[in-house]
C-alpha positions, 0 to 999 in steps of 0.5 A: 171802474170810472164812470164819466159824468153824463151831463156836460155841466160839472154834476157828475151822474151815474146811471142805476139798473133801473135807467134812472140817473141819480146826481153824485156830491161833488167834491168841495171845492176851497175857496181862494176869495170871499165876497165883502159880505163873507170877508166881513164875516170872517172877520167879525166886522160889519160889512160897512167897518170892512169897507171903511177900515179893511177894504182901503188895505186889501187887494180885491180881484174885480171882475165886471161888478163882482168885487172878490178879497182874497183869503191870503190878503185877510189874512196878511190884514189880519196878521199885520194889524193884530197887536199883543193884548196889553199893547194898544188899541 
């Protein structure tokens, strides 16, 4: 049987015997961006190489002063900018 959440903000709860509410875990949610910080982790780089040798590359999503890189767009980057060991840099 469905129990509909009691809150209006997104925490699904479901009322005990007892009156007391306790909070269920929600579902994880995937993530279709990264921060600069967390996409210059996924990469392995420091945030200040993501910046100056990434970033010129990607496309980022803006969003008032929230800069976002799109998990596809690492790894296009990622994709287009990996070479054969032996082959070069």
């Amino acid at each position: 049987m469905y129990d509909p959440p009691l809150s209006g903000h997104g925490n699904p709860e479901r009322r005990h015997g007892d009156g007391l509410v306790k909070p269920q875990p929600l579902a994880p949610v995937p993530r279709v961006a990264l921060t600069r910080e967390e996409a210059a982790a996924a990469l392995g780089v420091s945030l200040a190489h993501f910046q100056r040798h990434v970033q010129p590359q990607v496309k980022l999503i803006r969003s008032g002063s929230c800069r976002l890189v799109p998990i596809a767009e690492l790894e296009r980057w990622a994709s287009e900018n990996a070479s054969l060991a032996g082959g070069g840099e």
